[in-house]
C-alpha positions in Angstrom: -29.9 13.0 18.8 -26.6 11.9 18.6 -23.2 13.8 17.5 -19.7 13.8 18.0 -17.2 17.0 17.8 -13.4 17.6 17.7 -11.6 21.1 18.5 -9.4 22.2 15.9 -6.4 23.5 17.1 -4.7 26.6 17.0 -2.7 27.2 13.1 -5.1 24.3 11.3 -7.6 25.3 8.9 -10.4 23.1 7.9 -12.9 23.7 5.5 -16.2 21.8 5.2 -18.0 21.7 2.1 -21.1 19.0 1.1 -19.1 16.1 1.3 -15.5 17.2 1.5 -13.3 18.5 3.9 -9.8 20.0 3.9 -7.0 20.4 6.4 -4.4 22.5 5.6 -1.8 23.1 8.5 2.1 23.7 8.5 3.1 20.9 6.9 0.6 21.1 4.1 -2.6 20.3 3.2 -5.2 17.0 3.5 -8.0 16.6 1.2 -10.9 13.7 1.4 -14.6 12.9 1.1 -16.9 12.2 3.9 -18.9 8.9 4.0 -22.2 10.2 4.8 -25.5 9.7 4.2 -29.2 12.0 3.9 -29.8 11.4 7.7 -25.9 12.9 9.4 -25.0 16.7 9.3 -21.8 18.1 9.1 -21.1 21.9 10.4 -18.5 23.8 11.6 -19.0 25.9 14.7 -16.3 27.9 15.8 -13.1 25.9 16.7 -14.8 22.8 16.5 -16.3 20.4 13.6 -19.5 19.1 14.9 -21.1 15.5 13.3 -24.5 15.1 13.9 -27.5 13.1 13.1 -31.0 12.8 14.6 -31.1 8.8 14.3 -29.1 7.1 17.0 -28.9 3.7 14.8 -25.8 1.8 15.3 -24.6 1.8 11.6 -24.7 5.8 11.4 -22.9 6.0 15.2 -20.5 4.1 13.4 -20.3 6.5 10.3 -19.9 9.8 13.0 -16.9 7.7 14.2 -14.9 7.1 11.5 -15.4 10.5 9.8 -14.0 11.8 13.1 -11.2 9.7 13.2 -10.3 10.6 9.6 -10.5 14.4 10.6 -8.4 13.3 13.3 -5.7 11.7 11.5 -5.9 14.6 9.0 -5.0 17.1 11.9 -2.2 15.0 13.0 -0.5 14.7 9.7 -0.8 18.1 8.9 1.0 19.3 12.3 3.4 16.2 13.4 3.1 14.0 9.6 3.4 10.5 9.6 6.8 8.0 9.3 7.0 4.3 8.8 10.3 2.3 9.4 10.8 -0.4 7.3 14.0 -2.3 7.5 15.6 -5.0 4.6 15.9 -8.4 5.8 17.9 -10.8 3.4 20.2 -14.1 4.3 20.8 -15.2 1.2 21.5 -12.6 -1.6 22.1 -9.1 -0.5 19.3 -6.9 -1.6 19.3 -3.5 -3.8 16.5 -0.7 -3.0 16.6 2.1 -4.8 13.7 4.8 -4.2 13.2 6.6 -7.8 10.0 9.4 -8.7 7.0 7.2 -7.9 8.4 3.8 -7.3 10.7 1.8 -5.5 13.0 -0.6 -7.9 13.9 -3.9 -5.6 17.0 -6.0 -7.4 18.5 -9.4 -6.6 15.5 -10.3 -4.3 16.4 -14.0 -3.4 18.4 -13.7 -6.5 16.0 -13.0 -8.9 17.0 -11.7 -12.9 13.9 -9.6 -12.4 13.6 -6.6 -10.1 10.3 -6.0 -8.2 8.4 -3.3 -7.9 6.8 -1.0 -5.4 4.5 2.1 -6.1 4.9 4.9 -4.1 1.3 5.9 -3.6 0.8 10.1 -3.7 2.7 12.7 -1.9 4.7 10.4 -0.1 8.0 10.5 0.7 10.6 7.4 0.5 14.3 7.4 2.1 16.8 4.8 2.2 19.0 4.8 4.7 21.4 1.4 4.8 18.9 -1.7 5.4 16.3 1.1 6.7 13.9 2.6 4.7 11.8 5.4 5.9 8.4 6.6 4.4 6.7 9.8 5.6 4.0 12.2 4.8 0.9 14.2 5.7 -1.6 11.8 4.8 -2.0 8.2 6.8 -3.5 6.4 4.7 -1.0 7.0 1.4 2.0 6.6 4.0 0.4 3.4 5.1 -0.2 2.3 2.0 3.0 2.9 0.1 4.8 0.6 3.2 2.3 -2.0 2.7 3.3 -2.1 -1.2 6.9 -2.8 0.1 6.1 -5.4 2.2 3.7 -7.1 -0.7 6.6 -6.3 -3.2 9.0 -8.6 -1.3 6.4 -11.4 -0.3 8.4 -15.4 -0.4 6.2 -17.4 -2.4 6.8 -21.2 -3.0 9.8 -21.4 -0.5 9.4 -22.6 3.1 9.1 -19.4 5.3 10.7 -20.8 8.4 14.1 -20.6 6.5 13.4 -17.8 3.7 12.7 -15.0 5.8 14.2 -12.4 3.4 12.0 -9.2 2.5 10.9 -6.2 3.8 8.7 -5.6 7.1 7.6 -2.7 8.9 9.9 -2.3 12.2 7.9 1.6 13.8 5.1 3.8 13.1 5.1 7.1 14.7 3.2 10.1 14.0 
């Protein structure tokens, strides 16, 4: 028998149902699918989600593990959230961000007629601050995502890297 548990702390809700589970806490609420399969149980006893299976094979260990750490990173985001720094490097052409509904328009990249264009991926937020741009919300992986689409909207092709190092990277992570 193997099975891994994680308290839930005091003012987080989670519900459990089949293959879904939700975390709703101060800051809102997180909502996502388990990866199971027939052999691992999920329950909730208590204060504490307990993931269990009867096999101790190495592939469904490795299942208990990551729906733990996704319960985990739902807890966090729904008490502390999540923020990515991202700052705007340019040398040669100053660049224009502007954060609109549910994308982020960026002009004169290397001095381009054509602006690029990075989507904001669900509830997250996007500020811009300067040359800093912040992205934060409850959910990890939609905050991570929506900074990797900024970093993949300004990517250099066909120029020598060494001396084009305009674009947009990812300075901190907290949360």
């Amino acid at each position: 028998m193997y099975s891994k548990e994680i308290a839930i702390p005091e003012g987080v809700n989670v519900e459990v149902s089949n293959a879904k589970f939700k975390v709703t806490g101060p800051k809102g609420s997180v909502e996502k699918k388990f990866e199971l399969t027939k052999e691992i149980k999920v329950e909730k006893v208590e204060n504490k989600i307990k993931i269990s299976s009867e096999r101790e094979r190495r592939n469904i260990k490795a299942l208990i593990g990551t729906n733990i750490g996704h319960i985990k990173n739902a807890i966090d985001g729904v008490i502390k959230g999540f923020t990515y720094r991202l700052r705007v490097v340019y040398s040669h052409f100053p660049v224009t961000v502007k954060a609109e509904k549910d994308k982020v328009v960026i002009s004169n990249f290397l001095g381009e007629r054509t602006t690029r264009i990075a989507k904001i991926v669900g509830q997250t937020q996007v500020k811009i601050e300067g040359a800093d741009i912040i992205v934060t919300g409850i959910n990890i992986e939609e905050v991570g995502q929506t900074a990797g689409n900024l970093e993949l909207a300004t990517r250099i092709v066909g120029f020598d890297k060494r001396i084009f190092q305009d674009g947009i990277y990812l300075v901190s992570r907290e949360g």
